[in-house]
N, CA and C atoms of all chains as a GROMACS GRO file, in nm:
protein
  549
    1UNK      N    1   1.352   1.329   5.033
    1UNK     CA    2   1.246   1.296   4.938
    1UNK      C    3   1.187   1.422   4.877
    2UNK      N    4   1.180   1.541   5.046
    2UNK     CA    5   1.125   1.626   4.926
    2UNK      C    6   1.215   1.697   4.792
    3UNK      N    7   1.401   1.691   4.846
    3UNK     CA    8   1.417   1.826   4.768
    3UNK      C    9   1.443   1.740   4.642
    4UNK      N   10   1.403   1.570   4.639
    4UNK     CA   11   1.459   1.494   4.458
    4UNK      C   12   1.304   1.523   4.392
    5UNK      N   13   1.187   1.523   4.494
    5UNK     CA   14   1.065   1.604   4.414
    5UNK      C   15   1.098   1.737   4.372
    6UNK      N   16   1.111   1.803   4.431
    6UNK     CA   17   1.180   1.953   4.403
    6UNK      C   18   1.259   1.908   4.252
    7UNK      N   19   1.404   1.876   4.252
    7UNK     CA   20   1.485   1.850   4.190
    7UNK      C   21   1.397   1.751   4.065
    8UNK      N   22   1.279   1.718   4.002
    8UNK     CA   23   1.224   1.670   3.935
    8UNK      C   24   1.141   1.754   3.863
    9UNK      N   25   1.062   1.846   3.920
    9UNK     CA   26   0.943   1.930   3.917
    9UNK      C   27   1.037   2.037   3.812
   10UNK      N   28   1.165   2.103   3.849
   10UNK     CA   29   1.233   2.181   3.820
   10UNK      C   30   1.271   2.103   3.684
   11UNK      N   31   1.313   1.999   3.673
   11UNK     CA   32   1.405   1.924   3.555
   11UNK      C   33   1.282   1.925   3.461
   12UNK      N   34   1.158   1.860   3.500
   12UNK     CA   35   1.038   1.910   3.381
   12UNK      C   36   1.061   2.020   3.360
   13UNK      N   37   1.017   2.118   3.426
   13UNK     CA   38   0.984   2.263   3.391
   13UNK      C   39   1.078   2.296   3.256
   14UNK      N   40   1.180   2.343   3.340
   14UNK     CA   41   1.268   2.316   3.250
   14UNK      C   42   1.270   2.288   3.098
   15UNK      N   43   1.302   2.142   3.086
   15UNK     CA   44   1.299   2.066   2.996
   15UNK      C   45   1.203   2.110   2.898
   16UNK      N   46   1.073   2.111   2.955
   16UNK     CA   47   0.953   2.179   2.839
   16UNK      C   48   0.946   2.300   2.791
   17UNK      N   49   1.033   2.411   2.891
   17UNK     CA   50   1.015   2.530   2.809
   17UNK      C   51   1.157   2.541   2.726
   18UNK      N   52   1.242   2.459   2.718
   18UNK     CA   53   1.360   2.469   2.652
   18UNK      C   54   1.295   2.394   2.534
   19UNK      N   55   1.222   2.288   2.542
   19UNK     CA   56   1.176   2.157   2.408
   19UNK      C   57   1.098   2.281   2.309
   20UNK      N   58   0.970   2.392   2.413
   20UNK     CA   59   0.896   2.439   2.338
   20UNK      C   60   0.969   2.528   2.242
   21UNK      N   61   1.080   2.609   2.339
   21UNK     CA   62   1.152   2.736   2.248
   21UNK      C   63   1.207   2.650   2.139
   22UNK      N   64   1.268   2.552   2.099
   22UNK     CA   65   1.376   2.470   2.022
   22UNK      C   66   1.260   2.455   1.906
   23UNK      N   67   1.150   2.389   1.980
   23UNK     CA   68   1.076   2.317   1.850
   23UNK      C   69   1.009   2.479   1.737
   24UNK      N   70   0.980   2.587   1.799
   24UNK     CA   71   0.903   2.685   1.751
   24UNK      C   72   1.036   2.713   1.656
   25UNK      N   73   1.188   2.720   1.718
   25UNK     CA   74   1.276   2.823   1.663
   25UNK      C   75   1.363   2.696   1.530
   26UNK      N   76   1.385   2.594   1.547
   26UNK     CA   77   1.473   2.518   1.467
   26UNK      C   78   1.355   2.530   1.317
   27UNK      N   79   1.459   2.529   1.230
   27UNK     CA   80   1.383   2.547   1.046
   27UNK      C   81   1.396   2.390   0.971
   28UNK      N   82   1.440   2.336   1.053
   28UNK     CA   83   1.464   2.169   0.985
   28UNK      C   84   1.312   2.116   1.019
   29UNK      N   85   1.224   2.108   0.879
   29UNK     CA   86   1.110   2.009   0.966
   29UNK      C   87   1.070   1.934   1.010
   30UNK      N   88   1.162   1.793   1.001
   30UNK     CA   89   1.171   1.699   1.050
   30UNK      C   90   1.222   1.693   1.178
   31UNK      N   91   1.342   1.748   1.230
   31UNK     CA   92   1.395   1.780   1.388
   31UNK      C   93   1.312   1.864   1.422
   32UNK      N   94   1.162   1.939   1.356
   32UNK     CA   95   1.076   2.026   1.416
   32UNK      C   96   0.981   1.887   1.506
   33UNK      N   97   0.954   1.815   1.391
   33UNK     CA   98   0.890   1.703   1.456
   33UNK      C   99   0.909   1.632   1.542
   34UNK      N  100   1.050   1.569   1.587
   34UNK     CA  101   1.094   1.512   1.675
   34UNK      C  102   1.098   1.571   1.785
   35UNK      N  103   1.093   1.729   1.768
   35UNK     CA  104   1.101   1.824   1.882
   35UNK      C  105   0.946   1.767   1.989
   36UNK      N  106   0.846   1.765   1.872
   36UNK     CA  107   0.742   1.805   1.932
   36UNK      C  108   0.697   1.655   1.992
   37UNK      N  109   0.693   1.600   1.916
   37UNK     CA  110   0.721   1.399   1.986
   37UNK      C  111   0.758   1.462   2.099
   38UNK      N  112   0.880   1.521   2.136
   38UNK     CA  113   0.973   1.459   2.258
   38UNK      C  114   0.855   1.585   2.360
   39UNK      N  115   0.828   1.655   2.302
   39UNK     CA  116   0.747   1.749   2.407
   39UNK      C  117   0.631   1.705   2.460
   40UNK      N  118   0.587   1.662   2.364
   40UNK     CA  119   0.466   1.557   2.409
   40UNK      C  120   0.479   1.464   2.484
   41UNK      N  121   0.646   1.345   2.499
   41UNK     CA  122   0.629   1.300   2.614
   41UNK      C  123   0.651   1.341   2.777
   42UNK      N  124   0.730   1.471   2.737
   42UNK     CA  125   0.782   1.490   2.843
   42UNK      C  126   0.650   1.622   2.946
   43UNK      N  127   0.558   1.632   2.834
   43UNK     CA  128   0.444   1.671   2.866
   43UNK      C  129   0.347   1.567   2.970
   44UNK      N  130   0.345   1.453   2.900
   44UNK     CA  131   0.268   1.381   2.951
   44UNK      C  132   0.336   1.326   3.060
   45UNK      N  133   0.502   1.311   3.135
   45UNK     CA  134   0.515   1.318   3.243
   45UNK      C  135   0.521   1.414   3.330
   46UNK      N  136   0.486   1.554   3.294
   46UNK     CA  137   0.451   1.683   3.383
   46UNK      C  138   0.302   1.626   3.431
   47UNK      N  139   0.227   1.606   3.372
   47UNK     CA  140   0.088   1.549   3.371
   47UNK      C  141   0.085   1.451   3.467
   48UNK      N  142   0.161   1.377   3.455
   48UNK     CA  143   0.134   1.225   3.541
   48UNK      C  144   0.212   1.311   3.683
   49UNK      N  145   0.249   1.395   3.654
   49UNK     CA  146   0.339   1.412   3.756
   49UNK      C  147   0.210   1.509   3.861
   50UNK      N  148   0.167   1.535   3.767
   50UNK     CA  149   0.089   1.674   3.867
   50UNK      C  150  -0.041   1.561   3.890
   51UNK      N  151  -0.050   1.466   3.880
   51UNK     CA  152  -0.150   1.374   3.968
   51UNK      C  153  -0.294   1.368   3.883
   52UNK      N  154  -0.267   1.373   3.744
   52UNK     CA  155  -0.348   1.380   3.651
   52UNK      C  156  -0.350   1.276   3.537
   53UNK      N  157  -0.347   1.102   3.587
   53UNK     CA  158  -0.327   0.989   3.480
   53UNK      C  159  -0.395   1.037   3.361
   54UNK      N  160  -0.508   1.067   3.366
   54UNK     CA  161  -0.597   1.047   3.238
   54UNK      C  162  -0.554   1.155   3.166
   55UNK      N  163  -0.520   1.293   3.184
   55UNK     CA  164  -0.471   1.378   3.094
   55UNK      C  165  -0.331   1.326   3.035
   56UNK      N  166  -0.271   1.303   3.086
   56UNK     CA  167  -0.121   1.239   3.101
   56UNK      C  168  -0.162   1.123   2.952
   57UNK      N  169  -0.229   1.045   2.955
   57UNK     CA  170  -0.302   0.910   2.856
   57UNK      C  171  -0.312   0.991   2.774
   58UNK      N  172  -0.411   1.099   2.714
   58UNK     CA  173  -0.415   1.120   2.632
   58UNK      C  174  -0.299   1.221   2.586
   59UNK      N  175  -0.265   1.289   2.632
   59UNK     CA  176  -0.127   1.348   2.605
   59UNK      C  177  -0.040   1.270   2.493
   60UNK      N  178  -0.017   1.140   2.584
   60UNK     CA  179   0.089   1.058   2.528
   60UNK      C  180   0.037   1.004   2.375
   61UNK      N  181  -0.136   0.949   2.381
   61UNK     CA  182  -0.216   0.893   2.318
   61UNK      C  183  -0.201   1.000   2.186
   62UNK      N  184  -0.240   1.074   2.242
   62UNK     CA  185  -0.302   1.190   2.108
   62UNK      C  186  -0.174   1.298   2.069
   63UNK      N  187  -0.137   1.372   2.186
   63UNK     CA  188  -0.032   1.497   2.165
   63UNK      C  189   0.076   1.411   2.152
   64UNK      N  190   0.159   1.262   2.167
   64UNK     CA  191   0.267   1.239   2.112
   64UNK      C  192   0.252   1.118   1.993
   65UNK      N  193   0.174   1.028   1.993
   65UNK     CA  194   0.199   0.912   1.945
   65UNK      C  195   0.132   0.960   1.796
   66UNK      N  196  -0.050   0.993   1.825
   66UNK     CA  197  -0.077   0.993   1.686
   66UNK      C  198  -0.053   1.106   1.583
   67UNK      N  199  -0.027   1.245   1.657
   67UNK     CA  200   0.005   1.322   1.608
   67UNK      C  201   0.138   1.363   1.548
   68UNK      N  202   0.223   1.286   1.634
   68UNK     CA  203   0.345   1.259   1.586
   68UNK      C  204   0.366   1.203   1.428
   69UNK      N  205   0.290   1.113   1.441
   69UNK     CA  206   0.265   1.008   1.326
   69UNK      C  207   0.250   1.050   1.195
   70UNK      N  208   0.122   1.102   1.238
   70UNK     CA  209   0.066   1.199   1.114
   70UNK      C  210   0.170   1.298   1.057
   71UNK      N  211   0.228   1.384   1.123
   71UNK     CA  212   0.306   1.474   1.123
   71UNK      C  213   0.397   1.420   0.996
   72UNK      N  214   0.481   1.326   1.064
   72UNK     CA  215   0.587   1.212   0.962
   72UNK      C  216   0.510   1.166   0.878
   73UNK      N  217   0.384   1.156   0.809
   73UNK     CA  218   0.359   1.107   0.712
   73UNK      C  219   0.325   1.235   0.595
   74UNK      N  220   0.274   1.338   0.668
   74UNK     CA  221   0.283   1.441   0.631
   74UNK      C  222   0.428   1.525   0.563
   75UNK      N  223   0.504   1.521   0.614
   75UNK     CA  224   0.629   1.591   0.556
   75UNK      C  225   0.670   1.435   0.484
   76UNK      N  226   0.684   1.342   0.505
   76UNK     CA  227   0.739   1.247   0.380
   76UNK      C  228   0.609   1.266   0.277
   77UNK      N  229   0.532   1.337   0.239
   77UNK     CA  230   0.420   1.324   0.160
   77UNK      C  231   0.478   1.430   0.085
   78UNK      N  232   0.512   1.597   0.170
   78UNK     CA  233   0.522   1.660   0.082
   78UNK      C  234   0.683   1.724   0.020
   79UNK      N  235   0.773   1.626   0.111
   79UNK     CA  236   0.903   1.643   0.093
   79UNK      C  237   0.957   1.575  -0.057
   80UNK      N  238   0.901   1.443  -0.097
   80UNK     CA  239   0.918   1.414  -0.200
   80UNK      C  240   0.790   1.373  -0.299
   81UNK      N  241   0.748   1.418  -0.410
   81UNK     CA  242   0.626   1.410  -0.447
   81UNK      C  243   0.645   1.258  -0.483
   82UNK      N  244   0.560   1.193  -0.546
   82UNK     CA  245   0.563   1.007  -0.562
   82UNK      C  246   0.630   1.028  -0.723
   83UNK      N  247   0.716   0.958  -0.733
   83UNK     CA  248   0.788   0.946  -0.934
   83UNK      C  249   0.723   0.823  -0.956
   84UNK      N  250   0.713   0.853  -1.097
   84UNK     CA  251   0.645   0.734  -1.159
   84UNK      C  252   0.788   0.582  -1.147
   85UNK      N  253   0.779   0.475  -1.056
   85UNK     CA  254   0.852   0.396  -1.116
   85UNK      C  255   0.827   0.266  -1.212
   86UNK      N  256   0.868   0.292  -1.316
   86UNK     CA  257   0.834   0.176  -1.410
   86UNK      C  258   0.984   0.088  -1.362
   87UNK      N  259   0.986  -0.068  -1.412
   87UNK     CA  260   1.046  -0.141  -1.389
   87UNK      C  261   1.193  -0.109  -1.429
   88UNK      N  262   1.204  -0.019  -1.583
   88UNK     CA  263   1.289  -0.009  -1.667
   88UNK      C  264   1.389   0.099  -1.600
   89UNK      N  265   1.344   0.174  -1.544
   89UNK     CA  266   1.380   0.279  -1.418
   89UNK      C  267   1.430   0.251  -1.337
   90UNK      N  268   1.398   0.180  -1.281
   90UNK     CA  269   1.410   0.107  -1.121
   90UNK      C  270   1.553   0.002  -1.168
   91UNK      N  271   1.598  -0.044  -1.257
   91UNK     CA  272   1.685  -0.101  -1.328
   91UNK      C  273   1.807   0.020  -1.329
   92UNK      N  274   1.805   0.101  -1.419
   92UNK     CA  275   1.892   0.217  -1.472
   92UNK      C  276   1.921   0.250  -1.320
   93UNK      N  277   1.839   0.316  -1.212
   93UNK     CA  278   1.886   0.381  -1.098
   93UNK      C  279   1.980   0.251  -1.006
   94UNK      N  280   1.942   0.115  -1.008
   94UNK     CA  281   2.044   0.050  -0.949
   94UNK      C  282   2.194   0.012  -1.012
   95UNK      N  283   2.152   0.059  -1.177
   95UNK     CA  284   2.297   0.016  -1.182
   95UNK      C  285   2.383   0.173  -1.256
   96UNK      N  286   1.338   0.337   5.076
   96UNK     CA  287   1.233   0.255   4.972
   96UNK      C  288   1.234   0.376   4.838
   97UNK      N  289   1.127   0.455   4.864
   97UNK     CA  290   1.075   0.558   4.830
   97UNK      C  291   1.169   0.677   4.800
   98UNK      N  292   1.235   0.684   4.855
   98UNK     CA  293   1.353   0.729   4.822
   98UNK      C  294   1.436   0.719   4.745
   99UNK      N  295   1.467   0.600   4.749
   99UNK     CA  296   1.565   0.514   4.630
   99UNK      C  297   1.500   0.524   4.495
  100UNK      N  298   1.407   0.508   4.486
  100UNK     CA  299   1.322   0.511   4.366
  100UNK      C  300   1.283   0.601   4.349
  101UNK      N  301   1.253   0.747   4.399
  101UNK     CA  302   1.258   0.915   4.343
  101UNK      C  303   1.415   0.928   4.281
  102UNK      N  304   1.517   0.874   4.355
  102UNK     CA  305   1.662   0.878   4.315
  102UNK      C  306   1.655   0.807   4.141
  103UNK      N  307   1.651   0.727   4.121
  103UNK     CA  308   1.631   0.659   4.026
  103UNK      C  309   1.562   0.733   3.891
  104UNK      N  310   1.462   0.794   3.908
  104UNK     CA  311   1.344   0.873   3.850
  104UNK      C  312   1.479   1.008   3.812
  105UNK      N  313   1.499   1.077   3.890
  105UNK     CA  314   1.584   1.214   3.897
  105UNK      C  315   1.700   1.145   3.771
  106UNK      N  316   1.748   0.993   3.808
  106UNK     CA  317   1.916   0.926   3.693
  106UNK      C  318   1.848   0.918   3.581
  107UNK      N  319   1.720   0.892   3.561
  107UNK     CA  320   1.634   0.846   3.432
  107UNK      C  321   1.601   0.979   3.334
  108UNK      N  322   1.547   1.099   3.455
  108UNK     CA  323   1.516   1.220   3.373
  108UNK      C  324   1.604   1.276   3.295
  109UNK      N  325   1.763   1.241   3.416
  109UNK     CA  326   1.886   1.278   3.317
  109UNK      C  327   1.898   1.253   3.225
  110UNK      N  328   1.905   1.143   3.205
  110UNK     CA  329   1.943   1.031   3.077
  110UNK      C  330   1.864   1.072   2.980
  111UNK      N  331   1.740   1.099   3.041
  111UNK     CA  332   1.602   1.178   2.912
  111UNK      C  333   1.658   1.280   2.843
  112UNK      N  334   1.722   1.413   2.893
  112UNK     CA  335   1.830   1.512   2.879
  112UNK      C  336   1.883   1.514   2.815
  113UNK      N  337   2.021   1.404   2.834
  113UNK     CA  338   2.120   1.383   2.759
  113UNK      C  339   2.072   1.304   2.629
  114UNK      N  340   1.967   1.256   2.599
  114UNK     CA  341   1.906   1.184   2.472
  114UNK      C  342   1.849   1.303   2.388
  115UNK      N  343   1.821   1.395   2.496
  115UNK     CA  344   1.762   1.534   2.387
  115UNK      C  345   1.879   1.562   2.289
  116UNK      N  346   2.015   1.610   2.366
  116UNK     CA  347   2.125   1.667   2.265
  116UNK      C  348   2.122   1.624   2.145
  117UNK      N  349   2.132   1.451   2.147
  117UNK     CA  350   2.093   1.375   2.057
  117UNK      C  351   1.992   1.448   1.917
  118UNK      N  352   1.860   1.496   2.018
  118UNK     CA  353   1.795   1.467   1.922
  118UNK      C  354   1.798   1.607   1.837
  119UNK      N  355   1.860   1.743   1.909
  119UNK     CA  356   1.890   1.882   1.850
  119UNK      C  357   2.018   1.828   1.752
  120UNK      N  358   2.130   1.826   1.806
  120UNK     CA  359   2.266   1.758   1.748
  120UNK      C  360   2.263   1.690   1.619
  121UNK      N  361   2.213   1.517   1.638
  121UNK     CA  362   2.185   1.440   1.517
  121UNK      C  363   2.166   1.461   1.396
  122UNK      N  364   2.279   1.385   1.326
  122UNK     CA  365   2.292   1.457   1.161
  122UNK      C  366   2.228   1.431   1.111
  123UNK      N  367   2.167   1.294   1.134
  123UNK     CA  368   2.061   1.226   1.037
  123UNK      C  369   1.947   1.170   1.090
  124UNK      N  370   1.827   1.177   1.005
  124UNK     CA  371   1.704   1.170   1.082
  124UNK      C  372   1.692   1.074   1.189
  125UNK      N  373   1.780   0.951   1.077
  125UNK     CA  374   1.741   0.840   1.214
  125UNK      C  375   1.803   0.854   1.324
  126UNK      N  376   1.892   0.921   1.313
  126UNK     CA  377   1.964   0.931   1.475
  126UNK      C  378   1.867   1.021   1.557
  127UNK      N  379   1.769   1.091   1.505
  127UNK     CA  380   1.702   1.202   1.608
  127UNK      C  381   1.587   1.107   1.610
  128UNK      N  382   1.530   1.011   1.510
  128UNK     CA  383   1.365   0.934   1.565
  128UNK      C  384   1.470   0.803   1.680
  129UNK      N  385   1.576   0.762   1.652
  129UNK     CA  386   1.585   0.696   1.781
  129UNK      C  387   1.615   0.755   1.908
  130UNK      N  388   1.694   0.834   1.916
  130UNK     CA  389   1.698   0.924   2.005
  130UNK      C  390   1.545   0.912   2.115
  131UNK      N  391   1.477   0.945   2.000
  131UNK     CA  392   1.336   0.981   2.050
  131UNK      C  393   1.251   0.860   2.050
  132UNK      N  394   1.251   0.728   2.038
  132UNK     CA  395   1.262   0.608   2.055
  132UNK      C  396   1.317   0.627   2.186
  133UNK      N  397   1.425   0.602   2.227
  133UNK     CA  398   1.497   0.600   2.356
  133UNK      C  399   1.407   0.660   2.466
  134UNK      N  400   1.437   0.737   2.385
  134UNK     CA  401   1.334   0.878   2.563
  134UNK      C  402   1.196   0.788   2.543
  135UNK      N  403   1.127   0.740   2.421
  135UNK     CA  404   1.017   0.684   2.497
  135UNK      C  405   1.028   0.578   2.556
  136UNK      N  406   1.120   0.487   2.576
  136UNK     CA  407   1.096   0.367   2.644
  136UNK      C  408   1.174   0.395   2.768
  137UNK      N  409   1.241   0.557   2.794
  137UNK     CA  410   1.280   0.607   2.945
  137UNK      C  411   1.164   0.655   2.991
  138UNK      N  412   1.069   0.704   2.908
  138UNK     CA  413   0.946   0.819   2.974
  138UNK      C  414   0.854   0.697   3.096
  139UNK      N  415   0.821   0.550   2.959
  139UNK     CA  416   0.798   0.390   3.038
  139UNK      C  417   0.867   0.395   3.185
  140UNK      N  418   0.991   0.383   3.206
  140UNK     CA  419   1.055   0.345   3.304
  140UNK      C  420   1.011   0.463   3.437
  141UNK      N  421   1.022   0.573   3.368
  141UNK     CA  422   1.031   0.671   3.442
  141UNK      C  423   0.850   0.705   3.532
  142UNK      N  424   0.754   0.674   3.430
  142UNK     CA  425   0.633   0.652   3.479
  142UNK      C  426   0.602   0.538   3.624
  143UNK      N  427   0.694   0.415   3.553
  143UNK     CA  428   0.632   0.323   3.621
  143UNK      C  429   0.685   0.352   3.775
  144UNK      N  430   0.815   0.385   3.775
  144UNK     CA  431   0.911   0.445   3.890
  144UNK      C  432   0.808   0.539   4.020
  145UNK      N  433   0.838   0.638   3.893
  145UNK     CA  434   0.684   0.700   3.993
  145UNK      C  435   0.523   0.664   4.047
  146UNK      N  436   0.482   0.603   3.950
  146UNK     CA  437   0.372   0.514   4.028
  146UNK      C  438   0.418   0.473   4.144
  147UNK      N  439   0.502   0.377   4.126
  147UNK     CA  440   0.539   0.300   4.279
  147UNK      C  441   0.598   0.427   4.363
  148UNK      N  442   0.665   0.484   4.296
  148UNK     CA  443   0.691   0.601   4.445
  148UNK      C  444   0.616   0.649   4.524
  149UNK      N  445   0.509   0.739   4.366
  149UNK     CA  446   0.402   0.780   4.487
  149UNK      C  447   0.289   0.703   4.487
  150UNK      N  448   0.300   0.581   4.478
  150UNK     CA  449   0.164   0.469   4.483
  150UNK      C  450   0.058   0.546   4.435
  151UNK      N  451   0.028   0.565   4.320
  151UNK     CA  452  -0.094   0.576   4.184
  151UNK      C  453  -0.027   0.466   4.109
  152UNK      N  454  -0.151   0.344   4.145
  152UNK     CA  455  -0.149   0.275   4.046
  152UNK      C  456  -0.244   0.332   3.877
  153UNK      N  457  -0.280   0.414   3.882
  153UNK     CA  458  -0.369   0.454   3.773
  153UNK      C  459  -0.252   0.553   3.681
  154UNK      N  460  -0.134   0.537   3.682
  154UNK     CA  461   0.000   0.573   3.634
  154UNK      C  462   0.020   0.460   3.538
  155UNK      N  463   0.014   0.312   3.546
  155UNK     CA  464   0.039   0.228   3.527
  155UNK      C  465  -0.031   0.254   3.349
  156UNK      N  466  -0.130   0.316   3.396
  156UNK     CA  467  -0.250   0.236   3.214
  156UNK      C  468  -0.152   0.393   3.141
  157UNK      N  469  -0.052   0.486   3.186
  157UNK     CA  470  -0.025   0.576   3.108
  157UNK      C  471   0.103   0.517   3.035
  158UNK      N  472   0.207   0.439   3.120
  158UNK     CA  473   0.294   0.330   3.094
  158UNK      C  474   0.259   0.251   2.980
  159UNK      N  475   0.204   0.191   2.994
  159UNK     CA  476   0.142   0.131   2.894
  159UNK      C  477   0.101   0.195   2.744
  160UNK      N  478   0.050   0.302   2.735
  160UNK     CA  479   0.020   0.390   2.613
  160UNK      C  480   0.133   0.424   2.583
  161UNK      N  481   0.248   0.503   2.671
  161UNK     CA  482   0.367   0.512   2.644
  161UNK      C  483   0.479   0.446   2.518
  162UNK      N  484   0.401   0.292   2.567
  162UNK     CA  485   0.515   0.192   2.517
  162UNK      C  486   0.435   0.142   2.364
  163UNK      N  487   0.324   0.127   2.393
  163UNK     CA  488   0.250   0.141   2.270
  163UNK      C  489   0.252   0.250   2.135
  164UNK      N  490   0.233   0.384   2.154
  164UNK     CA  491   0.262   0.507   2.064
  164UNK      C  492   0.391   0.466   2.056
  165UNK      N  493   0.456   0.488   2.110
  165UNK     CA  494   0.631   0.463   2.103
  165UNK      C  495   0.648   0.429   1.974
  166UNK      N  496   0.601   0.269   1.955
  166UNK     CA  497   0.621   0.189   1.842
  166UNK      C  498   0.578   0.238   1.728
  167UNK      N  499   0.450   0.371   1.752
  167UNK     CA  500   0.367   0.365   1.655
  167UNK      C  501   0.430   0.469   1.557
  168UNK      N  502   0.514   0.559   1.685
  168UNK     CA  503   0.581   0.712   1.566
  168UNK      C  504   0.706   0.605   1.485
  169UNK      N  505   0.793   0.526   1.552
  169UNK     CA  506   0.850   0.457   1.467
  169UNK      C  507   0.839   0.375   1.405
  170UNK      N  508   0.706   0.316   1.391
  170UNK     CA  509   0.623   0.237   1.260
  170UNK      C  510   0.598   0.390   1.140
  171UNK      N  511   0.566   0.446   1.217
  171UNK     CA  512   0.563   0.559   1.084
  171UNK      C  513   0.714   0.641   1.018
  172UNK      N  514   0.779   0.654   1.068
  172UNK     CA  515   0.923   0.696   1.014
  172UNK      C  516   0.961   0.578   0.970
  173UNK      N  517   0.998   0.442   0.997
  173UNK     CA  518   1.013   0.352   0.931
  173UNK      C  519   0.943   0.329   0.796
  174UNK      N  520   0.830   0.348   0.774
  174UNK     CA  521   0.751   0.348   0.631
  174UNK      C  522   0.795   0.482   0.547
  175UNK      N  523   0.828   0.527   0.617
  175UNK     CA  524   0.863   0.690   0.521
  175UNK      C  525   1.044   0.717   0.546
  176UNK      N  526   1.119   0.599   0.568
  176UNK     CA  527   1.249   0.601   0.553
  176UNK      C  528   1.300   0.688   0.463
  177UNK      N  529   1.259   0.633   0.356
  177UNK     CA  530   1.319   0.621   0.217
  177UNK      C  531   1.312   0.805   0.186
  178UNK      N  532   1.164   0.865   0.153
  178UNK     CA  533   1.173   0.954   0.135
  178UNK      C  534   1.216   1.074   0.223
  179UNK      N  535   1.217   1.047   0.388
  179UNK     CA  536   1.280   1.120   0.430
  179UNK      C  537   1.401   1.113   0.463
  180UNK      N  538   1.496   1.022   0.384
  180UNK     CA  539   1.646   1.024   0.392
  180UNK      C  540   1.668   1.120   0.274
  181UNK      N  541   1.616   1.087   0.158
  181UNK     CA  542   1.638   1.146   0.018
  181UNK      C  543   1.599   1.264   0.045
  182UNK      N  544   1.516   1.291   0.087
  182UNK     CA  545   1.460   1.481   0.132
  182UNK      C  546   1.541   1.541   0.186
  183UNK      N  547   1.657   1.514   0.260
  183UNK     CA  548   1.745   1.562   0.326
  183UNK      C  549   1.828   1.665   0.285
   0.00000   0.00000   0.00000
């Protein structure tokens, strides 16, 4: 029992300082984002892990879910600006 | 008991792992937000696992948020499909 705690403790560790180096170093901003989603959850099971529910909650709450969110609404905001579509447009581009 | 179910936790973290490659790898966005979809409804499994291992039921209400946000980053990439396929 102890050495699959061992063998867990290590696989976080791990895992988060490889998620953090990836997310700082990759130039794609969108796989920047997903980076940081996935750090955030795997944050919030270091958290739960170290015997800390309520940090762990908001972790997941705040550092993955809503911030995540935002993030993705953010780069689809400024990745493509909004085009005007009139109907007559929207016609021509389907056919 | 307890055992079996740290075992379990250790096959799950893997699997968390091997969903990362996924999400560095993946050519296209959606393959990296499900990816990351996936790992959250393993991070679920993997919480609840441990609660019962090491009996904290107060693990349980983090499970739960888990599975909730989950939905919520892919309610938001889902609304912004469009422009972040075309941004590509």
């Amino acid at each position: 029992m102890n050495s699959l705690l061992w063998i867990l403790d290590i696989t976080l560790c791990g895992s988060l300082i490889w998620l953090a180096c990836q997310t700082l170093a990759t130039a794609d901003l969108f796989k920047a984002i997903v980076l940081f989603i996935m750090l955030g959850l795997v944050m919030a099971l270091a958290w739960a892990r170290l015997d800390a529910p309520d940090i762990a909650l908001a972790e997941a709450a705040i550092g993955a879910g809503l911030t995540g969110a935002l993030l993705l609404s953010t780069l689809a905001a400024i990745t493509k600006p909004p085009a005007p579509r009139t109907p007559s447009e929207k016609t021509e581009v389907d056919a | 008991m307890t055992h079996t179910l740290l075992l379990l936790v250790v096959v799950l973290l893997a699997s968390m792992i091997a969903g990362l490659v996924r999400v560095v790898r993946g050519p296209t966005a959606s393959d990296r937000m499900l990816a990351a979809q996936l790992m959250g409804t393993t991070g679920v499994a993997v919480i609840l696992l441990l609660s019962e291992a090491t009996s904290r039921p107060a693990l349980l209400d983090v499970a739960l948020v888990f599975a909730l946000l989950a939905a919520v980053t892919g309610i938001a990439f889902v609304q912004r499909y469009q422009a972040m396929e075309t941004g590509e």
